[in-house]
Backbone bond lengths (Angstrom), bond angles and torsions (degrees), N, CA, C in turn:
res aa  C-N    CA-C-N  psi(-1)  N-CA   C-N-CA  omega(-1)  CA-C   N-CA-C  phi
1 X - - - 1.441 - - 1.533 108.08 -
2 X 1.147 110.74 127.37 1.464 117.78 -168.69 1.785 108.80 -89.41
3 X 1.406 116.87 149.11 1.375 109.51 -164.41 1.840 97.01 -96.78
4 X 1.634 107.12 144.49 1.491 105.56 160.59 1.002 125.20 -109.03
5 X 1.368 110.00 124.20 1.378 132.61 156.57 1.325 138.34 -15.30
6 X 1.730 112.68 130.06 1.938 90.88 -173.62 1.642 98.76 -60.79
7 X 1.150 102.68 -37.26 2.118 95.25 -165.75 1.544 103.87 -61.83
8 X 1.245 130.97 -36.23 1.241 138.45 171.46 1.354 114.61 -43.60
9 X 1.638 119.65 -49.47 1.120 135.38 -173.47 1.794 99.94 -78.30
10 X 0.902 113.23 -47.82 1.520 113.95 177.22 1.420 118.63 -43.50
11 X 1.578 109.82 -73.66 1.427 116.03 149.70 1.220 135.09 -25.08
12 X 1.400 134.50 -35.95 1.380 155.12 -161.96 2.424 90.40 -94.23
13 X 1.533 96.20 -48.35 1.823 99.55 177.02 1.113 90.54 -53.12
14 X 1.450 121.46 -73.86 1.625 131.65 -150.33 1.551 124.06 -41.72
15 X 1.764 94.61 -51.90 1.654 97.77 169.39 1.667 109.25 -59.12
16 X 1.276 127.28 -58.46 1.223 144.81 -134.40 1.793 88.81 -76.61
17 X 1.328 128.46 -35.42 1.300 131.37 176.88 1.838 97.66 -89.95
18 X 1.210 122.57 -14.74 1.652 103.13 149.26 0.985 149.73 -92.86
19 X 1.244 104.30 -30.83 1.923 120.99 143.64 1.626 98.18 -35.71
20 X 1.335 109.01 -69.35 2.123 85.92 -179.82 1.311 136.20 -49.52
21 X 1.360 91.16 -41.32 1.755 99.18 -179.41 1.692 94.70 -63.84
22 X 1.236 129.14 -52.29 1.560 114.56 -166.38 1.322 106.50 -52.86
23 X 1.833 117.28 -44.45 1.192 102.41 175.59 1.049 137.85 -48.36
24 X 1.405 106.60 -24.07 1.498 114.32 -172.83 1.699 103.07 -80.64
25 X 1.132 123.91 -42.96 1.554 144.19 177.53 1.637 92.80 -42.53
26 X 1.234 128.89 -78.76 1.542 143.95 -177.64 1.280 104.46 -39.97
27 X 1.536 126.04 -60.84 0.982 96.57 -174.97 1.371 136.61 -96.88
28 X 1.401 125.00 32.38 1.308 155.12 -118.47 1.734 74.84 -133.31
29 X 1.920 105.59 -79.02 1.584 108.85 -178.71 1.346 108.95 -59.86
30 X 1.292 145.52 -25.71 1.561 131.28 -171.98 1.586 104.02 -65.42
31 X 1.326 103.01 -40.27 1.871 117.82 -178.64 1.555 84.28 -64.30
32 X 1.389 142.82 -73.61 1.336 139.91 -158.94 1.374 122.05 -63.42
33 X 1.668 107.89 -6.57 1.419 103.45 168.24 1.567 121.61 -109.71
34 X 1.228 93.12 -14.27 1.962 107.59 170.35 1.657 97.01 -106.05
35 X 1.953 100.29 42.57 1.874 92.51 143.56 1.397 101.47 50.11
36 X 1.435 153.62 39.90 1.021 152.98 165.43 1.893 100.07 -83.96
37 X 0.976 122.16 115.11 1.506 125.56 176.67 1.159 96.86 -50.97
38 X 1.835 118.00 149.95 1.146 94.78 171.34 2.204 114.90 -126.87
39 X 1.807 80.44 44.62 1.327 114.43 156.12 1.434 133.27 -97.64
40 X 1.141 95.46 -19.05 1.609 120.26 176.50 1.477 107.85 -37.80
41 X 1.505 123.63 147.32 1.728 119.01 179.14 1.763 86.14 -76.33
42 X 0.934 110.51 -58.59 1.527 100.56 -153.09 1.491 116.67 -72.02
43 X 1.228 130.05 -19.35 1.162 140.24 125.41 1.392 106.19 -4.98
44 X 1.698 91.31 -94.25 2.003 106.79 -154.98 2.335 96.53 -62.33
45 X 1.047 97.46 -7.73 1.733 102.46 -172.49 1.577 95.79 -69.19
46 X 1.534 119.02 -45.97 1.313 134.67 -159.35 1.151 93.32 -72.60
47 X 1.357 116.85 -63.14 1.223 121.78 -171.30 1.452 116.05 -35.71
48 X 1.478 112.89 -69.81 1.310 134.02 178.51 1.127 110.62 -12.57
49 X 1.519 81.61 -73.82 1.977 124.91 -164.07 1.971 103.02 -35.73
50 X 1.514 106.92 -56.37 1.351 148.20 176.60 1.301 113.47 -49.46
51 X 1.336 111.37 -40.77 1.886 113.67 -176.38 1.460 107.31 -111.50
52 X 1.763 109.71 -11.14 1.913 92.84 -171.74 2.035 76.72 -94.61
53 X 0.846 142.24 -32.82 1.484 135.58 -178.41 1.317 103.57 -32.25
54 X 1.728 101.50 -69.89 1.734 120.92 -170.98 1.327 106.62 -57.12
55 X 1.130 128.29 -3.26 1.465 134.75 -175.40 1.190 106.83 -79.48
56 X 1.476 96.83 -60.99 1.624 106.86 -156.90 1.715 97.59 -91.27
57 X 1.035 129.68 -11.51 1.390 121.05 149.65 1.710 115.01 -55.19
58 X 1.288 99.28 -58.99 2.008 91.12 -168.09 1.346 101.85 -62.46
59 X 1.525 139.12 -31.50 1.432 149.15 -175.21 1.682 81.06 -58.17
60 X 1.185 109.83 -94.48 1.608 94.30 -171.68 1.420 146.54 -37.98
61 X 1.408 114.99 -29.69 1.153 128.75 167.89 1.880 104.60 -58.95
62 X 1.270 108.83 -42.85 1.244 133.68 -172.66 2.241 109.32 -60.95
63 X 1.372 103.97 -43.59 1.224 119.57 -167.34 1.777 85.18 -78.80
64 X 1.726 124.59 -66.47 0.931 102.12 -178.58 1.680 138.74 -83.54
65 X 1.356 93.75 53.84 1.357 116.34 -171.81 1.905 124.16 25.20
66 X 1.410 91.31 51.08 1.671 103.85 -176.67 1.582 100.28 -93.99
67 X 1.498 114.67 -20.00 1.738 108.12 172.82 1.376 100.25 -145.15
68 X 1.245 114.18 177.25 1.712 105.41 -170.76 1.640 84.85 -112.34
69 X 1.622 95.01 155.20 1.508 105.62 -168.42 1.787 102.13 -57.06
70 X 1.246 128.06 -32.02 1.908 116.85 -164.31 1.875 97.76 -62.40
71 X 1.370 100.12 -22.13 2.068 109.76 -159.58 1.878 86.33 -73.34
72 X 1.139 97.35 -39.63 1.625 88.60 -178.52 1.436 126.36 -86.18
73 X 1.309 126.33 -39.38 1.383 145.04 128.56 1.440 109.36 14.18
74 X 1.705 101.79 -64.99 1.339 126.11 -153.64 1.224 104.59 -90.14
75 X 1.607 136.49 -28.27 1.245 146.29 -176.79 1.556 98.27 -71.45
76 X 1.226 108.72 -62.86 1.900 113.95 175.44 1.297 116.51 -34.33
77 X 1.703 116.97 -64.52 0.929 144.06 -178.20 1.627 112.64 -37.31
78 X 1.324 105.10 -75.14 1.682 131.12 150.30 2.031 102.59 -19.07
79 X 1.288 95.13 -83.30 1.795 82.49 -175.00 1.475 134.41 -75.98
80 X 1.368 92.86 0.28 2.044 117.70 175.79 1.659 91.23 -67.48
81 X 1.461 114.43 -59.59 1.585 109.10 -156.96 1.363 96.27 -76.12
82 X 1.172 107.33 -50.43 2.359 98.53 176.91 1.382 106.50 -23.37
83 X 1.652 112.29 -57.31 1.361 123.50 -146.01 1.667 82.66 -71.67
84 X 1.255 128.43 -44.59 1.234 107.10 -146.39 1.700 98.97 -86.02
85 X 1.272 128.36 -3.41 1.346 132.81 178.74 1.082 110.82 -72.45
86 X 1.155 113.23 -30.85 1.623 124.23 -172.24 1.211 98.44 -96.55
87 X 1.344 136.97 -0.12 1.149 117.43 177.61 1.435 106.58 -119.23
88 X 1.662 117.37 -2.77 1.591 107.14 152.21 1.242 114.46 -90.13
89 X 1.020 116.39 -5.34 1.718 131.53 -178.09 1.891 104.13 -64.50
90 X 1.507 103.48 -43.91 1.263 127.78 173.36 1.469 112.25 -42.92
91 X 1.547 82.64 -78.99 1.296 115.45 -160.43 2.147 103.79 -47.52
92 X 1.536 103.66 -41.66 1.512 123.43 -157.61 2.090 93.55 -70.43
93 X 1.119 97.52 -32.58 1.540 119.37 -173.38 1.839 108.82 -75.77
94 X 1.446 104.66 -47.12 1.331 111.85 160.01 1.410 134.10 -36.47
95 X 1.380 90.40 -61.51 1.781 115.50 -175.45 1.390 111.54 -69.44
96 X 1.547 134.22 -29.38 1.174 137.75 160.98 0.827 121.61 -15.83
């Protein structure tokens, strides 16, 4: 049985907290392509629901020092501006 590595283990956080965020990304556009407003309560609820989760996942990953807080920072950061592209993307499509 082969031993793992802290960097191994790090790597192994890093994906595993980006696999969420994409999830969250995916299903963000499935709502944006079935015309889901993206004023909607239940919408912005999902949303919420969806990014304070991913939060408090990288915070933890973060406390038990499996990624350093900027790696998580940066993951947020990363799907904050998507979200918000798509949501002038929206918005630009709206106003038409």
């Amino acid at each position: 049985m082969s031993q793992i590595t802290a960097i191994e283990v790090q790597q192994k956080a890093i994906q595993m907290l980006q696999a969420d965020a994409d999830k969250i990304w995916k299903l963000i556009e499935v709502q944006m392509k079935n015309l889901t407003m993206p004023q909607c309560p239940l919408y912005e609820e999902v949303l919420d629901t969806q990014m304070f989760g991913l939060s408090r996942e990288i915070d933890f990953a973060v406390r038990l020092k499996l990624i350093q807080e900027e790696t998580g920072k940066r993951i947020l950061q990363e799907l904050e501006r998507k979200l918000m592209e798509l949501d002038q993307l929206y918005q630009a499509n709206v106003n038409e």
